[in-house]
Backbone as CSV, one residue per row, in Angstrom:
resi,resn,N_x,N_y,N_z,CA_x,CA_y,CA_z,C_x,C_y,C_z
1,UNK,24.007,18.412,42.613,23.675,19.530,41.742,24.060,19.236,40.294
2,UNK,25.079,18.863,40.360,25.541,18.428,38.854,24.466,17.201,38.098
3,UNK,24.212,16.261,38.907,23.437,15.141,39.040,22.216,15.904,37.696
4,UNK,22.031,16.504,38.820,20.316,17.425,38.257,20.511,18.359,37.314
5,UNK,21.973,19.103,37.161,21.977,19.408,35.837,22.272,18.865,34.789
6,UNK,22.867,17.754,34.828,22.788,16.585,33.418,21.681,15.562,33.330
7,UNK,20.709,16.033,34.048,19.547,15.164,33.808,18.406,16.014,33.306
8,UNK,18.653,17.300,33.704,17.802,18.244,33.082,18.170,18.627,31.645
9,UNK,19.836,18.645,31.543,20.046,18.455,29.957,19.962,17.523,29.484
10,UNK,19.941,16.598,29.496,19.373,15.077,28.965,17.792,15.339,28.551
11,UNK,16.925,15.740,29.211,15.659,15.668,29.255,14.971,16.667,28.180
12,UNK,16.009,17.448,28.296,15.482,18.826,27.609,16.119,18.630,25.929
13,UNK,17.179,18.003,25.855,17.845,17.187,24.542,16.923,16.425,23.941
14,UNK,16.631,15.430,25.051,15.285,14.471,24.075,14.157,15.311,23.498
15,UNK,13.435,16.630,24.878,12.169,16.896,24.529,12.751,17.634,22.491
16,UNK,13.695,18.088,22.621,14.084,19.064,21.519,14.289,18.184,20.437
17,UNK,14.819,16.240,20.435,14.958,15.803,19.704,13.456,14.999,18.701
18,UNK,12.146,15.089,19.903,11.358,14.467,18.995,10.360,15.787,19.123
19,UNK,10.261,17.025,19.585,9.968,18.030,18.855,10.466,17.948,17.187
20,UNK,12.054,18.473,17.122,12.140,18.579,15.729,11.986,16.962,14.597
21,UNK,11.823,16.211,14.893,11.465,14.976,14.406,10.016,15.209,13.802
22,UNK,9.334,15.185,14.935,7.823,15.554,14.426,7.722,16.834,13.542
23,UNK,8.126,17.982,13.664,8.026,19.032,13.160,8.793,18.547,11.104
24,UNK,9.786,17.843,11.839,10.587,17.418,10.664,9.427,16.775,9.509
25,UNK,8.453,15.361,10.258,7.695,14.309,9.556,6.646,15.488,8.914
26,UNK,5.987,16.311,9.960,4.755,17.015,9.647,4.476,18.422,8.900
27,UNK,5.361,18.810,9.164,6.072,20.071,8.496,5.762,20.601,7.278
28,UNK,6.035,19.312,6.385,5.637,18.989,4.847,3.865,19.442,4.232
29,UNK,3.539,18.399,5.325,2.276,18.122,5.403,1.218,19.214,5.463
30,UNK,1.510,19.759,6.389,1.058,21.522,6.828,1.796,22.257,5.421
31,UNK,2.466,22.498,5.197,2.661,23.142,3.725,2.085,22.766,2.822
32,UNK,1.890,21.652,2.419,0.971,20.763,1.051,-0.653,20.514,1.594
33,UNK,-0.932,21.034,2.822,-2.414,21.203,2.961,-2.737,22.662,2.758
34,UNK,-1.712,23.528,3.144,-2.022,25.588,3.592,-2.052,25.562,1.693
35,UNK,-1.375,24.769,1.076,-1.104,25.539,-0.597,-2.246,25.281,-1.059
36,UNK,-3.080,24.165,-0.806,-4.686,24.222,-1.341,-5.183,25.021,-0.844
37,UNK,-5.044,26.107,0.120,-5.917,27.443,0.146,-5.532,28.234,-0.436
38,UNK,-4.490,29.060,-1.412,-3.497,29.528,-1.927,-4.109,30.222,-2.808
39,UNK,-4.769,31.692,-3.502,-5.201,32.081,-5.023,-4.139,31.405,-5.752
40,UNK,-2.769,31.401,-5.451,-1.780,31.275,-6.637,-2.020,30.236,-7.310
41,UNK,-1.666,30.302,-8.490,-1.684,28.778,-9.859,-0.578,28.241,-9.505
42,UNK,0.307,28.415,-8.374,1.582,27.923,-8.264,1.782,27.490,-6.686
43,UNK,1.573,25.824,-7.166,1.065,24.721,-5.793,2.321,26.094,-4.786
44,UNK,2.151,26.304,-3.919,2.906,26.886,-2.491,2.787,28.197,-2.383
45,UNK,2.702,28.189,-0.579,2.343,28.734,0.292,3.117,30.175,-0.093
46,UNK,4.179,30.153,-0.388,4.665,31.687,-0.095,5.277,32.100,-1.871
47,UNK,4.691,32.872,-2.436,3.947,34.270,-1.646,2.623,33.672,-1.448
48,UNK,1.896,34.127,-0.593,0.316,34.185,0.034,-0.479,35.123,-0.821
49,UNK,-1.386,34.644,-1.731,-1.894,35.695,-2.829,-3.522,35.546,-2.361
50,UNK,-3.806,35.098,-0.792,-5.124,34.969,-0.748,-5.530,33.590,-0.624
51,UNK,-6.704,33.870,0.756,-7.183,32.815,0.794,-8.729,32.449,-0.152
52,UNK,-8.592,31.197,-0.376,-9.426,30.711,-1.906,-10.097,29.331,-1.650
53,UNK,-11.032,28.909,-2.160,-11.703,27.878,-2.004,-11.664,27.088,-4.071
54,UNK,-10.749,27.930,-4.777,-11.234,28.027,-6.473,-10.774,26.467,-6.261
55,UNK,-9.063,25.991,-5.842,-8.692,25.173,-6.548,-9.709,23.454,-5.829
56,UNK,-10.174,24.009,-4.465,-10.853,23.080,-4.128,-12.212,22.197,-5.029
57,UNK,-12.683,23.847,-5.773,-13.703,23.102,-6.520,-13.193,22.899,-8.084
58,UNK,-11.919,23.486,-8.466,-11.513,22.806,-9.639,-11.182,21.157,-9.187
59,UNK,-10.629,21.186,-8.178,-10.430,19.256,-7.940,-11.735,18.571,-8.056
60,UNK,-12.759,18.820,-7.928,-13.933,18.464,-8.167,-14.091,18.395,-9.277
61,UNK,-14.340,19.099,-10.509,-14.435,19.240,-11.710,-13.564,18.839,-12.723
62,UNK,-12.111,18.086,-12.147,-11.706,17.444,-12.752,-11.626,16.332,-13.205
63,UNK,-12.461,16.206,-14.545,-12.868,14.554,-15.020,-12.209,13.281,-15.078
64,UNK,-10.312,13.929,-15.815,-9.619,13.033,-15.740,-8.682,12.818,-14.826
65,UNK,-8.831,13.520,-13.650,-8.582,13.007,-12.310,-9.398,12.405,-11.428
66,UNK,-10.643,12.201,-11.316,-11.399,11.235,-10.830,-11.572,10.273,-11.799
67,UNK,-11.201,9.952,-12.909,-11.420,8.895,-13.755,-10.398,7.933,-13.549
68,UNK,-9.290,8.611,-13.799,-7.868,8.155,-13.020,-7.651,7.366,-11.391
69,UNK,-8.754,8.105,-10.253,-8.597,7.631,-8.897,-9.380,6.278,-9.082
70,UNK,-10.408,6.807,-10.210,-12.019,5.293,-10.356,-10.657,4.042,-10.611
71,UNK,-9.749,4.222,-11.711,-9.167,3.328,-12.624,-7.955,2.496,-11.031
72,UNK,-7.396,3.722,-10.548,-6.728,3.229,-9.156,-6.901,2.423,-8.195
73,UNK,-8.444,2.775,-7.510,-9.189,1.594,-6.701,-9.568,0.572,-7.516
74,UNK,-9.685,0.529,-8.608,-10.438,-0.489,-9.412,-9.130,-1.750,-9.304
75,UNK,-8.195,-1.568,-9.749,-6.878,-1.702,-10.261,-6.556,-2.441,-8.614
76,UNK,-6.283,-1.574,-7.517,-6.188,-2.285,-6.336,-7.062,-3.176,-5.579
77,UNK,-8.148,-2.766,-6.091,-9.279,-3.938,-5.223,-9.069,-5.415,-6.104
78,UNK,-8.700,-5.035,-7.757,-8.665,-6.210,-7.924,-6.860,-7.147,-7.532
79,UNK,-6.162,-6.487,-7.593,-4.678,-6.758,-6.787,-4.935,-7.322,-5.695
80,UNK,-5.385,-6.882,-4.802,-5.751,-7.486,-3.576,-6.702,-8.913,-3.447
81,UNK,-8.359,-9.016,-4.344,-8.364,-10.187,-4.740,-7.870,-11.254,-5.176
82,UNK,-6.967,-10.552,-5.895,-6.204,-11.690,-6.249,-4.820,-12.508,-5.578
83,UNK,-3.910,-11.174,-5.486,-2.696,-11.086,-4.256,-3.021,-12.081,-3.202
84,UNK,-4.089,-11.600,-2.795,-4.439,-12.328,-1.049,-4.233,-13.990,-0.857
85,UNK,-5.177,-14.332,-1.955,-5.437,-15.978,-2.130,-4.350,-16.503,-3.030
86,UNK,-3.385,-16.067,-3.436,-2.335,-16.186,-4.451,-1.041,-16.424,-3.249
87,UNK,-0.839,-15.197,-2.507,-0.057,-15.060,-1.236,-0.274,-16.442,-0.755
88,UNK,-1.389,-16.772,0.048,-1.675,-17.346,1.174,-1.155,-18.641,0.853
89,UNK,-1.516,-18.913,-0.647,-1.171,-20.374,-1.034,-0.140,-20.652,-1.386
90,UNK,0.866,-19.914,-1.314,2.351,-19.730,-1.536,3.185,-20.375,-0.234
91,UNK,2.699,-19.295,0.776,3.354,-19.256,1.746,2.521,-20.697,2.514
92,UNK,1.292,-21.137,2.517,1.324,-22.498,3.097,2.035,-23.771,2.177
93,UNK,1.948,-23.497,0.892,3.175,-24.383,0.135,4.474,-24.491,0.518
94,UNK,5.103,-23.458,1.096,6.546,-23.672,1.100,6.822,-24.155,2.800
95,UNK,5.489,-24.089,3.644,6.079,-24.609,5.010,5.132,-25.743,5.178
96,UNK,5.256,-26.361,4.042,4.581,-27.941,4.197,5.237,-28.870,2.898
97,UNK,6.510,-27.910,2.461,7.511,-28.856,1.597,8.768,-29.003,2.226
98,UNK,9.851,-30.121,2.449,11.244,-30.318,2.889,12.065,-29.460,2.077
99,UNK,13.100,-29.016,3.603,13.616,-27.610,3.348,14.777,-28.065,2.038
100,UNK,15.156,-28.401,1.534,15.873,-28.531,0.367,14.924,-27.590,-1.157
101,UNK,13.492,-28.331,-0.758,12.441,-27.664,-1.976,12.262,-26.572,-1.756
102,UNK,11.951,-26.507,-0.734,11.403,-24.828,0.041,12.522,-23.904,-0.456
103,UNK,13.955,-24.193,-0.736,14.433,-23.406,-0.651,14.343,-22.619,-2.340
104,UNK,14.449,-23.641,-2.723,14.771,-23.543,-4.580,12.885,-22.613,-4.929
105,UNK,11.801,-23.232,-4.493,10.713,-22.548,-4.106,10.572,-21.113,-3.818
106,UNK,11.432,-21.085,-3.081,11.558,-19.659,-2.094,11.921,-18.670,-3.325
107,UNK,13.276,-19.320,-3.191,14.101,-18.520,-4.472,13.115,-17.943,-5.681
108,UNK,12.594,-18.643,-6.116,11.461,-18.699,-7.418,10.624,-17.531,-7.095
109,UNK,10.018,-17.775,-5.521,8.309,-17.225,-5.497,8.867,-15.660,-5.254
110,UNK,10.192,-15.320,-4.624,10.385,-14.343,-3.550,11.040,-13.026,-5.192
111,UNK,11.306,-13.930,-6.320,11.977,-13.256,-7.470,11.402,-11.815,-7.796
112,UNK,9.898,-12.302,-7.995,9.344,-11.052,-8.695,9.492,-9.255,-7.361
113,UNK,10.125,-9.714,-6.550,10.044,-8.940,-5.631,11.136,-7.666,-5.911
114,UNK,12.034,-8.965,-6.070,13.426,-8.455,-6.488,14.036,-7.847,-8.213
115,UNK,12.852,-8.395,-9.106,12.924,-7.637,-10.362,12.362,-6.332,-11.022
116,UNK,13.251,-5.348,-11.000,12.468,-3.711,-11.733,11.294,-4.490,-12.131
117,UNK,10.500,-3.485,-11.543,9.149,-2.575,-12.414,9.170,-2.537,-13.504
118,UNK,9.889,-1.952,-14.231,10.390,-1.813,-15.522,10.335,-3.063,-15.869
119,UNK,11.077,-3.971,-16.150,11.238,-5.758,-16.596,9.826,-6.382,-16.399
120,UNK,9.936,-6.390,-15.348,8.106,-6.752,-15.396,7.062,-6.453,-15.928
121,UNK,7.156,-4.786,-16.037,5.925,-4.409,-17.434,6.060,-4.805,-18.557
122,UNK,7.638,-4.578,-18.704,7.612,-4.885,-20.248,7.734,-6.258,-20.648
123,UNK,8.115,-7.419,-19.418,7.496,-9.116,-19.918,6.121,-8.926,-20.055
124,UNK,5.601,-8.772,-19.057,4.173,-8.889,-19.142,3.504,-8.186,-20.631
125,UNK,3.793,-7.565,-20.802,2.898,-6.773,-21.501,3.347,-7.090,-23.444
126,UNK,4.345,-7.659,-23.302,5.079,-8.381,-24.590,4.150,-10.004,-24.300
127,UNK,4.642,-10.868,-23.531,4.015,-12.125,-23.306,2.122,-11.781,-23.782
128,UNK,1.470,-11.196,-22.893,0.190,-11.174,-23.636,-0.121,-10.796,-24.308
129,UNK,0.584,-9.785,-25.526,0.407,-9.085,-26.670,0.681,-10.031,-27.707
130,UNK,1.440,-11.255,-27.113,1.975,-11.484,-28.463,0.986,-13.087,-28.587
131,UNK,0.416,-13.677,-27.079,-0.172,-14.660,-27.006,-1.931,-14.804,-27.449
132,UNK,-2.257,-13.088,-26.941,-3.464,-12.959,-26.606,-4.022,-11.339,-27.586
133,UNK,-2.783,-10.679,-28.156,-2.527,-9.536,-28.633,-3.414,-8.432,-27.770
134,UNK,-2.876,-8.648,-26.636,-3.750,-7.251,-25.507,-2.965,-6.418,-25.470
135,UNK,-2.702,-5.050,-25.648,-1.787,-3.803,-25.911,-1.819,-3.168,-24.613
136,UNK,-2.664,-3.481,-23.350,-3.040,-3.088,-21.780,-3.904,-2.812,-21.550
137,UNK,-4.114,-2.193,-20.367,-5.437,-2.090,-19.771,-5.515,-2.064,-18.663
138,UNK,-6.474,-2.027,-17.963,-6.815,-2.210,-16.438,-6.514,-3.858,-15.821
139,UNK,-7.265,-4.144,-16.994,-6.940,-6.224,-16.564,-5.663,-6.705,-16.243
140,UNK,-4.733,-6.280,-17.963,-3.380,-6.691,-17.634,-2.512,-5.833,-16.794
141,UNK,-3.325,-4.881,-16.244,-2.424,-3.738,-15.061,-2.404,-4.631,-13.391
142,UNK,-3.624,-5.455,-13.636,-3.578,-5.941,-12.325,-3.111,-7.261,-12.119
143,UNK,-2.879,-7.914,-13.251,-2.137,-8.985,-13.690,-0.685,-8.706,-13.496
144,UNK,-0.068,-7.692,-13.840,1.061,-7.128,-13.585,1.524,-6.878,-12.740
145,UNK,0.847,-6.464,-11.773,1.116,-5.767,-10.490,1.056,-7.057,-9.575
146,UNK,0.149,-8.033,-10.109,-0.023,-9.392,-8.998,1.229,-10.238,-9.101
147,UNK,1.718,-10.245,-9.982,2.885,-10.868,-10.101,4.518,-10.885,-8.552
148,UNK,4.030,-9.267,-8.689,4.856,-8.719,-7.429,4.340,-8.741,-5.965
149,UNK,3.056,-8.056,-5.839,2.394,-7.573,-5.011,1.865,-9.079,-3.747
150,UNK,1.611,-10.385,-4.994,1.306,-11.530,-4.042,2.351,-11.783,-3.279
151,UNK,3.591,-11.906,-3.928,5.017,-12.148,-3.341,5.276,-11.307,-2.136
152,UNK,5.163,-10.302,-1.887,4.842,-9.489,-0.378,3.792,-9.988,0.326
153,UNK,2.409,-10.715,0.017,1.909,-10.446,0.810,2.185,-12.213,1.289
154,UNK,2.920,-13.259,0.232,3.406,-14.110,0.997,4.727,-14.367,1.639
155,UNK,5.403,-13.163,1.803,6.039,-13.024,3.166,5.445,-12.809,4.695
156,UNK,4.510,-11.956,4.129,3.713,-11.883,5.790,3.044,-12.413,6.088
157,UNK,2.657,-13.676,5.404,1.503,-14.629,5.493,3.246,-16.160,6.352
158,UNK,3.590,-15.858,5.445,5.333,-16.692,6.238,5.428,-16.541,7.578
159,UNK,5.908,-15.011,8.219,6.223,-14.783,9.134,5.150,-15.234,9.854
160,UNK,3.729,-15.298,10.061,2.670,-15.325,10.736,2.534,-16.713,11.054
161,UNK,2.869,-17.753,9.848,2.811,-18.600,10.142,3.674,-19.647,11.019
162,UNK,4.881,-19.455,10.850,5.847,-19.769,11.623,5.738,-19.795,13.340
163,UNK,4.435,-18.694,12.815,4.101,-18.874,15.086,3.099,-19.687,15.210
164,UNK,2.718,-20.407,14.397,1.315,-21.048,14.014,1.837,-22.742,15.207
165,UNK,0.860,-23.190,16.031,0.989,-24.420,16.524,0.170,-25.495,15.956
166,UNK,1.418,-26.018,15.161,0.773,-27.645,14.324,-0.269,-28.355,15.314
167,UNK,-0.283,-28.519,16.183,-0.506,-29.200,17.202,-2.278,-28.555,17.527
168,UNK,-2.705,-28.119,16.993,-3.723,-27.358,16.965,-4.838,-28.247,15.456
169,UNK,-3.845,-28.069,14.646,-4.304,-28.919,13.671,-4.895,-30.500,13.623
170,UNK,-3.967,-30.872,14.497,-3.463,-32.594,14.588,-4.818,-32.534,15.539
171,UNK,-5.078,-31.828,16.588,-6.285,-31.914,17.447,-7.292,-31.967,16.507
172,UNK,-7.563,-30.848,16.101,-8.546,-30.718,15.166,-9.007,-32.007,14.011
173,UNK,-8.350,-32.435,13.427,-8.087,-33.993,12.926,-8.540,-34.844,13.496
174,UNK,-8.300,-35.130,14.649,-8.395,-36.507,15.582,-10.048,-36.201,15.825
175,UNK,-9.716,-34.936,16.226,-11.918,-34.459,16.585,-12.577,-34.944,15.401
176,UNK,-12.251,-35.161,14.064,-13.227,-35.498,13.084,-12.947,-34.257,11.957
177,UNK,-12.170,-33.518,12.206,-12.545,-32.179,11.723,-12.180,-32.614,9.715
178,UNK,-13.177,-31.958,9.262,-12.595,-32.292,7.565,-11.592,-30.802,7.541
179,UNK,-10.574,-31.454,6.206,-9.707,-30.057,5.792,-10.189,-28.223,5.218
180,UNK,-11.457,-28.387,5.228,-11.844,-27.335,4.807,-12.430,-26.864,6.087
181,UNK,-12.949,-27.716,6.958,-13.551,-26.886,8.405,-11.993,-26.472,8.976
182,UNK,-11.219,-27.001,8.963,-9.799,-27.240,9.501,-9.233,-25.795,9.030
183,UNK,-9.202,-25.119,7.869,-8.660,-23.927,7.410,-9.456,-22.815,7.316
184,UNK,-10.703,-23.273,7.302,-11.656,-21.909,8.178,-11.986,-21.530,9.463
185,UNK,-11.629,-22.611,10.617,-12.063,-22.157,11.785,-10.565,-22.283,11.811
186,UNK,-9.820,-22.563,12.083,-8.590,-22.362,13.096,-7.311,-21.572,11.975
187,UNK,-7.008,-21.704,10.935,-5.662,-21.571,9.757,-6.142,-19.913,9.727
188,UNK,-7.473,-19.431,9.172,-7.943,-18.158,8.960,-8.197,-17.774,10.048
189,UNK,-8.749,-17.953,11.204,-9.031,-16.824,12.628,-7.388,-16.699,12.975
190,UNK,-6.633,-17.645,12.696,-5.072,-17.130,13.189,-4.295,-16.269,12.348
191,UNK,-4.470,-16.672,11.213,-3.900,-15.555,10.114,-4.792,-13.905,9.846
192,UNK,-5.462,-13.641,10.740,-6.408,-12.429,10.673,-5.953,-11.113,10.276
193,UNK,-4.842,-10.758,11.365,-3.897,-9.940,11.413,-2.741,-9.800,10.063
194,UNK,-2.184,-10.992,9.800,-1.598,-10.938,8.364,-2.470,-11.181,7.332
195,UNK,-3.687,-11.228,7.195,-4.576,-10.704,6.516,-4.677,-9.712,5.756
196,UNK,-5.343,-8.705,7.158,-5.575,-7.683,6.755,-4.192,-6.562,7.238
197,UNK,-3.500,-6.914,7.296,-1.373,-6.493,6.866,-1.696,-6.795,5.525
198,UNK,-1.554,-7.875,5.305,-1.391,-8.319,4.105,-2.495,-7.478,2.471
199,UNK,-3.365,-6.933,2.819,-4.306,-6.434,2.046,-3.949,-5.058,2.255
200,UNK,-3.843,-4.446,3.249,-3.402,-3.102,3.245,-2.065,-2.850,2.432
201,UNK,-1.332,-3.477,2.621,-0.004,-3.532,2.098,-0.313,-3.581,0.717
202,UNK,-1.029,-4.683,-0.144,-0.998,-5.462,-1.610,-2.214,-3.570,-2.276
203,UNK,-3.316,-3.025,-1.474,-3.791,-2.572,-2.186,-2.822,-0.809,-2.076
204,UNK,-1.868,-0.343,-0.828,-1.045,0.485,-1.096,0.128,0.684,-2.106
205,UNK,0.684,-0.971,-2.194,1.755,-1.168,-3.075,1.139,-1.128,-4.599
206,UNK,-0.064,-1.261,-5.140,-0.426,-0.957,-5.897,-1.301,0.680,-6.627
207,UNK,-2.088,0.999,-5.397,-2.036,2.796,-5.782,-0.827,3.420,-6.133
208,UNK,0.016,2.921,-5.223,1.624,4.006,-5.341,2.396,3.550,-6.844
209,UNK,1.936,2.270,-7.197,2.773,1.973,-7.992,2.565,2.461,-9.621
210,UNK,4.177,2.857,-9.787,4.341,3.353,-11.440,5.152,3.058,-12.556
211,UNK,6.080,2.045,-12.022,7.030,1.874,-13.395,6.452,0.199,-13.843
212,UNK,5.754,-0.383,-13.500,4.886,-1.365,-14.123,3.740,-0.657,-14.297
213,UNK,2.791,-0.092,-14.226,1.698,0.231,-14.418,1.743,1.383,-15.804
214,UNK,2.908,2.204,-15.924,3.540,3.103,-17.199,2.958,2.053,-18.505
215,UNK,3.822,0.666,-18.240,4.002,-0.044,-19.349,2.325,-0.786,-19.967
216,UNK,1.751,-0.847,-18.951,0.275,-1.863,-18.763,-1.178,-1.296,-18.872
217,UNK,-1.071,0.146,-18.670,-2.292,1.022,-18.390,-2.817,1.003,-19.883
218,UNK,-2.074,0.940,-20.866,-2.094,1.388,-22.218,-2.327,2.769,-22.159
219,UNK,-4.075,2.947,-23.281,-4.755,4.160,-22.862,-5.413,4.873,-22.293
220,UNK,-5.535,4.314,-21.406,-6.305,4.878,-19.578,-5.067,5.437,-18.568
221,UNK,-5.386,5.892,-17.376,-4.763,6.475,-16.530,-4.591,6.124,-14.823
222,UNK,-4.264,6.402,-14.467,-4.297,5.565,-12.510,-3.720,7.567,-11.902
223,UNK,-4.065,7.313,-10.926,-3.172,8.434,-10.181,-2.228,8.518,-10.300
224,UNK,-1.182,7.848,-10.378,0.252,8.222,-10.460,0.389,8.498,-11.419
225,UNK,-0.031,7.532,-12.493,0.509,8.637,-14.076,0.255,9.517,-14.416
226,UNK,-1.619,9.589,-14.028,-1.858,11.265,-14.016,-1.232,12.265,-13.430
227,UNK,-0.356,11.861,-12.070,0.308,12.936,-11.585,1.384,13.143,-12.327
228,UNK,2.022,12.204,-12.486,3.598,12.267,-13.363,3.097,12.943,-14.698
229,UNK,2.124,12.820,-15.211,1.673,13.730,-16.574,1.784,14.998,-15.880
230,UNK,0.827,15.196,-14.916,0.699,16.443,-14.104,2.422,17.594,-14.410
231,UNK,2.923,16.757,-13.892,4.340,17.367,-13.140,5.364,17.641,-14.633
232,UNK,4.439,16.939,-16.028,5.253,17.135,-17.354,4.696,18.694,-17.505
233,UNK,3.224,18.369,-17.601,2.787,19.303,-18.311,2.888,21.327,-17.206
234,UNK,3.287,21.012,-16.122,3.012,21.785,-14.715,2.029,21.374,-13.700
235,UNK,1.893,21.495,-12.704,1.546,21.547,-11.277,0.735,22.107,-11.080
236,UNK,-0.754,22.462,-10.695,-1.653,22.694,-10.174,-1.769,22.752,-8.174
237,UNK,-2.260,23.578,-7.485,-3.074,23.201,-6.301,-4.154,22.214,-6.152
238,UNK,-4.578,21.695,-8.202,-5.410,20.282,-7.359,-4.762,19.507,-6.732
239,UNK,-3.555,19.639,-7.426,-2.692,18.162,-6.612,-2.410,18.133,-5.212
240,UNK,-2.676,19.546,-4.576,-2.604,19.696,-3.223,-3.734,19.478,-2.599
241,UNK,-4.937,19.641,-3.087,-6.342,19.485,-2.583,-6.663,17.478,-2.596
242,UNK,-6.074,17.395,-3.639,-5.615,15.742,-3.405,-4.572,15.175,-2.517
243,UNK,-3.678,15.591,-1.825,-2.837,15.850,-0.850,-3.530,15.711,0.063
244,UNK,-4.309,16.562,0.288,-5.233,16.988,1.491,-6.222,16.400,2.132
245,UNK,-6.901,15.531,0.874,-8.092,14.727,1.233,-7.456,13.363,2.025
246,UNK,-6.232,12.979,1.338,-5.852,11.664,1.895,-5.395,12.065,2.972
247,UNK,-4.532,12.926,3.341,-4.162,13.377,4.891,-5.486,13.085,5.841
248,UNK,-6.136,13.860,5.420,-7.766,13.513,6.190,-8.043,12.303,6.460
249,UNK,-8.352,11.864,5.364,-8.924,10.059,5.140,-7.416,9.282,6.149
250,UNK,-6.740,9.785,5.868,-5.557,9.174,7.126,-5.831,9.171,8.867
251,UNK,-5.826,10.339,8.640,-5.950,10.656,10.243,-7.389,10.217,10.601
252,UNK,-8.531,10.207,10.043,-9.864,9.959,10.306,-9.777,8.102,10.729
253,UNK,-9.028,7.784,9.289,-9.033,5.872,9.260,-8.219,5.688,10.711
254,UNK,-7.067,6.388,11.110,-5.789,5.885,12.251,-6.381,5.872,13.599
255,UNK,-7.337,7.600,13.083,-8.184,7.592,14.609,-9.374,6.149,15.003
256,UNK,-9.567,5.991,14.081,-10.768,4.861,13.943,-10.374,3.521,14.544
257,UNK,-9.230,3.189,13.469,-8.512,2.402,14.438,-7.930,1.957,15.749
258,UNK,-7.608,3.272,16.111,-6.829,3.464,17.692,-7.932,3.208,18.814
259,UNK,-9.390,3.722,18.279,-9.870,3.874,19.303,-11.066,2.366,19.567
260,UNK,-10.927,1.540,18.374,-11.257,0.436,17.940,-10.453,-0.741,19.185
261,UNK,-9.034,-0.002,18.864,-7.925,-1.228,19.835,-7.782,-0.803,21.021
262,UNK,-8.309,0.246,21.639,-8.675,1.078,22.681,-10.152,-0.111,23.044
263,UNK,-10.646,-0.013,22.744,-12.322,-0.601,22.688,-12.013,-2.019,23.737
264,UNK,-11.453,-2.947,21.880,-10.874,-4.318,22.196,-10.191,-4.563,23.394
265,UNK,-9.210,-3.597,23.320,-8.263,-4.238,24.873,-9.281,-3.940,26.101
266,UNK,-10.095,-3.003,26.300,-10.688,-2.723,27.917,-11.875,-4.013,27.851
């Protein structure tokens, strides 16, 4: 009897511990989606002044917030072009040099990871002003951001490789294979997965990012600064209706996925 009553409190502990967990993660979420229905000019739910569709179509009509999201993807697609093939050639450099180099290498490539945002905008943006006199922009925003952003994505291009069997290569060789058939059929179908890790990662770390992009944007805008302007000047429910859309675009992309690797495995 006792048995079964400390197993029923055990059971009933857990169900209560990832109840409030979830409630904890999601919680937020459900509040910063209910405030885009809100009449109030004042992003949240309580007081409840009415349900409204206004601020949905002011997010629409806002010029320099979709000019700002245009400048964001623009900004990350090119991060990621560049990041990707910048990464990749990093991380096959340092596990095809003797570990003495690799290390001093390492040290070097892994830096920009480890230096403020801050320091980095403001080298960057001094170095080409004073070489090239560019004051910022979109160009040197993604120049900026690549500096950091490749350096992540050649860590996970590292880890991936490390499971990699040389011995795969050396076959490939002996078959006749030239070095460029050699890193498109076998180096890239194995690195797939830290790939596209690797690109998801380089084009998130760059939407989110703001204390290099402050210094580099010049006179244009990205989402984050527009929001951080946002939050100088006051707060709107667009910013919740922008909240809202990516929640969506989340759960729509995760479902897509799941049921993709659902697919694959049967």
């Amino acid at each position: 009897m006792r048995n079964f009553d400390s197993k029923k409190i055990i059971d009933i502990a857990i169900k209560f511990y990832f109840f409030s967990f979830f409630l904890y993660l999601f919680l937020p979420l459900l509040v910063v989606s209910f405030a885009a229905f809100n009449e109030s000019s004042i992003p949240t739910v309580y007081p409840w002044k009415g349900f409204s569709l206004h601020w949905i179509n002011e997010f629409f009509h806002d010029y320099k917030l979709f000019q700002a999201i245009i400048n964001s993807l623009i900004i990350g697609i090119g991060v990621v072009i560049l990041s990707i093939p910048i990464g990749l050639a990093g991380a096959l450099f340092l596990l095809n040099v003797n570990k003495k180099t690799r290390d001093v290498f390492y040290a070097i490539l892994v830096s920009p990871i480890l230096t403020p945002g801050v320091i980095i905008g403001i080298a960057t943006l001094v170095m080409w002003n004073n070489l090239f006199e560019v004051s910022g922009g979109i160009i040197l925003t993604i120049v900026g951001q690549t500096t950091f952003i490749s350096s992540m994505a050649m860590l996970l291009f590292m880890s991936r490789l490390q499971k990699f069997d040389k011995n795969l290569e050396l076959a490939a060789l002996d078959l006749g294979a030239k070095p460029t058939q050699l890193f498109f059929k076998i180096t890239v179908p194995f690195l797939k997965p830290a790939i596209f890790s690797a690109t998801a990662l380089a084009f998130l770390q760059s939407i989110q990012n703001y204390n290099t992009t402050l210094f580099l944007i010049g006179t244009q805008s990205t989402i984050t600064i527009h929001i951080g302007s946002m939050v100088k000047l006051g707060l709107t429910p667009v910013l919740n209706v922008l909240a809202l859309i990516i929640i969506l675009m989340t759960i729509v992309l995760s479902t897509l996925y799941v049921l993709k690797k659902r697919k694959e495995n049967k």
